[in-house]
C-alpha positions in Angstrom: 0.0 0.0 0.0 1.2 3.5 -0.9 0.6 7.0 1.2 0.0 10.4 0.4 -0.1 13.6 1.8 -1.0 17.5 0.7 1.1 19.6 0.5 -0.4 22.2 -1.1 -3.1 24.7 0.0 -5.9 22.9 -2.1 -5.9 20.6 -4.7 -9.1 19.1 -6.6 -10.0 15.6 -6.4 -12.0 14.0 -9.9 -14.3 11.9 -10.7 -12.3 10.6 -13.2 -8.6 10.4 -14.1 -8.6 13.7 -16.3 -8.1 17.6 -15.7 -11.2 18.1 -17.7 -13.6 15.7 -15.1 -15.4 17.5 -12.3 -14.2 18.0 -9.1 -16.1 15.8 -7.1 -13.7 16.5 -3.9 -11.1 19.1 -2.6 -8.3 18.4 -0.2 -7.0 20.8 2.1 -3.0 21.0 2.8 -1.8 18.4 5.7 -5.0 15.9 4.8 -3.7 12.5 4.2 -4.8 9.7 1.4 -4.1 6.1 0.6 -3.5 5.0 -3.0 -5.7 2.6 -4.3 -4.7 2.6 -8.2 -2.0 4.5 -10.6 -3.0 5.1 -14.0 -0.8 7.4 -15.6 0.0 10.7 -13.6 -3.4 10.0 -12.1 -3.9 8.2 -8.5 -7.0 7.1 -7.3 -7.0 7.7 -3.7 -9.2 7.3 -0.1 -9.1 10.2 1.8 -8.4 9.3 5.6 -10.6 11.9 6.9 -13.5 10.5 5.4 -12.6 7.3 3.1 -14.5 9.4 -0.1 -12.3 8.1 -3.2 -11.5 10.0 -6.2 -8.7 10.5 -8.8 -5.4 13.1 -7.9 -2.6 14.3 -9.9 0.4 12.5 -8.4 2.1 15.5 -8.6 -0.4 17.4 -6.3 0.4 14.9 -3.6 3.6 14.2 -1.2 4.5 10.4 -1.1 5.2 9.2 2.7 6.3 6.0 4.0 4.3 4.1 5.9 5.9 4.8 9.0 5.0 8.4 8.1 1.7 7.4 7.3 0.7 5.9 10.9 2.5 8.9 12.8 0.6 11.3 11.3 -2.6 9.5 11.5 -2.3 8.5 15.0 -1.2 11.8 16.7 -4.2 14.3 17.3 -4.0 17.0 14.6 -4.2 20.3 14.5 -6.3 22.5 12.3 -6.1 26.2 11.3 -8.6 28.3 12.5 -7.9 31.6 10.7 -9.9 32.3 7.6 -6.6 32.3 5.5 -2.8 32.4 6.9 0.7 32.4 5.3 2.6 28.9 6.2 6.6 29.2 5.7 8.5 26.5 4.5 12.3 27.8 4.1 11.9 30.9 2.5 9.0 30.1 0.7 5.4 31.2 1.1 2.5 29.4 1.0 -1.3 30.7 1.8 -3.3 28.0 3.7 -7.2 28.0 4.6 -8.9 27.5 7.2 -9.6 24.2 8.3 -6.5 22.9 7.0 -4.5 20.3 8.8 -1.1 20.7 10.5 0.5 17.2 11.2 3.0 17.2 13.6 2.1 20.6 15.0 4.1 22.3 18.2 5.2 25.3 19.1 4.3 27.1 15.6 6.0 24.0 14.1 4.7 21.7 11.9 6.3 18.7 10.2 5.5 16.6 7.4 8.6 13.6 7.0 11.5 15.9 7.3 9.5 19.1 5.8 9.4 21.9 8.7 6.5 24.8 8.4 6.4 27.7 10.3 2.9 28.4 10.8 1.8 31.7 12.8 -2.0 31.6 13.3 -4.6 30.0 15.2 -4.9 26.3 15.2 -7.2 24.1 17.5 -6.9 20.3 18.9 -9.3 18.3 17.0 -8.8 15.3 19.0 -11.2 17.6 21.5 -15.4 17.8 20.5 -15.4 21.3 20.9 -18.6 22.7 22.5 -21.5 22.9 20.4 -22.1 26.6 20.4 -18.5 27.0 18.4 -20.4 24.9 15.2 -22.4 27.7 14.5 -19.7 30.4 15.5 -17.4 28.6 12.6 -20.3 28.5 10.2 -20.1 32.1 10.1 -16.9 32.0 9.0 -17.8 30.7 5.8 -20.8 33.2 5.3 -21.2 34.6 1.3 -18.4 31.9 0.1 -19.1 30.6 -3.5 -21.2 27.6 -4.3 -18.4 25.3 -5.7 -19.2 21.7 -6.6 -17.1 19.7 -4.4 -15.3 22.4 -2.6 -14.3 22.4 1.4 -12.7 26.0 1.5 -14.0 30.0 2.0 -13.4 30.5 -1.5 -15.4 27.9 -2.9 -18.0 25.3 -1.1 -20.4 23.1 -0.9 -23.7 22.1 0.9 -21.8 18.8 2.0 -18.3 20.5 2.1 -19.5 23.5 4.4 -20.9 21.1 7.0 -18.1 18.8 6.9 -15.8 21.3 7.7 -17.4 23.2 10.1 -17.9 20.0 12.4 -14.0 19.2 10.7 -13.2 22.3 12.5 -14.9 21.1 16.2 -13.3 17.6 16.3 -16.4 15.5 14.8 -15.8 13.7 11.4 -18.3 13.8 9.0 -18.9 12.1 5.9 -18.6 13.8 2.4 -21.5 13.5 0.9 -25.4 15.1 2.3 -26.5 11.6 1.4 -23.6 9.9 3.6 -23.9 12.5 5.9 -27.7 11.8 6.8 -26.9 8.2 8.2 -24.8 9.5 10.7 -25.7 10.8 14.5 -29.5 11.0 15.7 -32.8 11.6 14.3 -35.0 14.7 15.3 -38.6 14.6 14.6 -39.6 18.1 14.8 -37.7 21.3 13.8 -39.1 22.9 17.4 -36.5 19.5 19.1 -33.5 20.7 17.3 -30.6 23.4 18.5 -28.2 25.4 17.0 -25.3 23.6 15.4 -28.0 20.6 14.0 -28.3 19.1 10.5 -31.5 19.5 8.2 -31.2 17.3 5.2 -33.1 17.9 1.9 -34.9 15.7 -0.7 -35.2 15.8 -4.4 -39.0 14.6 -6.5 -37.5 11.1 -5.6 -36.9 11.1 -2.6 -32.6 11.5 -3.0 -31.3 13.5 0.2 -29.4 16.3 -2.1 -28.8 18.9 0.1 -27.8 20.1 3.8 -27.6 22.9 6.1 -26.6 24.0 9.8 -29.5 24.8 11.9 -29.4 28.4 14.0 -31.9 30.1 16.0 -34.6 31.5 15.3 -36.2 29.2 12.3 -33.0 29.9 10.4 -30.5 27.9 8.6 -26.6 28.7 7.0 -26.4 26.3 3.7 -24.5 26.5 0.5 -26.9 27.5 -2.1 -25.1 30.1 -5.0 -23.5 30.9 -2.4 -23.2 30.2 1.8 -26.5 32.0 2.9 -28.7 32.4 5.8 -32.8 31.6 5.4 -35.6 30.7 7.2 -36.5 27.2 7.5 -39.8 25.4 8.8 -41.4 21.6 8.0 -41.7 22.6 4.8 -38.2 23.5 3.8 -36.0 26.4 3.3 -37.6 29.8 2.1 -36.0 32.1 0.2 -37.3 35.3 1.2 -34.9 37.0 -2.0 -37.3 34.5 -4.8 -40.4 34.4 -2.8 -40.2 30.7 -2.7 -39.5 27.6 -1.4 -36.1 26.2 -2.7 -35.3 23.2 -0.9 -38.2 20.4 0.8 -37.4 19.4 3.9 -36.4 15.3 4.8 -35.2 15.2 8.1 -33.0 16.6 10.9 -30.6 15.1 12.6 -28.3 15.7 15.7 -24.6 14.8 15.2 -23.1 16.0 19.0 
């Protein structure tokens, strides 16, 4: 088995093995992959964080050891916290985002095999749940960020991607997809039982759970739609107050922590 680890601020992952297939998947610098298959300069890889699969460039990838591998997965990480922060490798630059990874990380030090970044911001322990009311607080961090099919950053995001990273972010691992994402944690019956920092998944004519959002107070929710927004929600589903409409019907609710 062969490893993989970011090393760049973003990079897309594909649905297939080609720059012209859509990005299905983004990985954040420090996030960690197995390799499943080679074909070409393509890899098809499983992202540790949340086993989704896709296609990388190779050369948008570090290789690691497998001794590397296990170290970095088995030590707590640290993520960024700052909306976007300058990393220093040598004398070179690099911009990170928020909710990236930093493997290794102590003392504004963080290592990947014998790589040393110098990384000034603010990072948190995500080996700690953080406290529910911080969900929402990084949710807002997101707020007016591009819709981006298959994004996970503040420059491009979506419905699955802002969720994931926001409960990334508080030490709770979600899966990638709204679909994936609605099996996990606890079903709410009524939108009146639910609390800020809950999910509301959303259905399609056939039923297919194609969407999600953050619940906040007040009959509100923060979702990825055009772009991350704030509407009202009720048993019907999110209105947008902007069309005069309904835009998304409502499936179910769940609580995740």
């Amino acid at each position: 088995m062969e490893y993989g680890i970011v090393n760049l601020s973003a990079i897309p992952a594909r649905k297939e093995p080609s720059d012209r297939s859509e990005m299905v998947n983004q990985l954040l610098f420090g996030e960690s992959v197995t390799v499943l298959e080679k074909l070409g300069p393509w890899r098809r890889i499983r992202s540790v964080h949340d086993n989704y699969e896709a296609w990388v460039d190779h050369k948008q990838f570090l290789p690691i050891s497998n001794e590397v591998f296990k170290n970095t997965s088995a030590k707590p990480s640290m993520v960024t916290t700052d909306l976007a922060q300058i990393l220093v490798k040598e004398n070179a630059l690099m911009t990170i985002m928020l909710g990236s990874t930093l493997p290794a990380f102590n003392d504004s030090v963080c290592h990947i095999d014998e790589a040393i970044y110098t990384y000034p911001g603010q990072v948190r322990d995500t080996s700690v749940v953080s406290a529910k009311g911080l969900l929402v607080e990084n949710a807002y961090m997101y707020l007016n960020a591009p819709y981006l099919w298959g994004g996970r950053s503040p420059f491009g995001i979506d419905c699955s991607g802002l969720t994931q990273m926001v409960y990334k972010l508080n030490g709770v691992s979600l899966k990638r997809d709204a679909s994936q994402q609605a099996e996990q944690g606890n079903t709410l019956h009524l939108l009146d039982e639910t609390e800020p920092g809950d999910l509301a998944f959303f259905d399609n004519e056939n039923g297919d759970i194609i969407h999600v959002g953050i619940i906040l107070k007040d009959q509100e929710i923060i979702h990825a739609s055009g772009c991350v927004r704030i509407d009202k929600i009720d048993h019907h589903g999110i209105y947008n107050k902007a069309q005069g409409k309904y835009t998304h019907n409502l499936r179910t609710l769940k609580r995740i922590i």
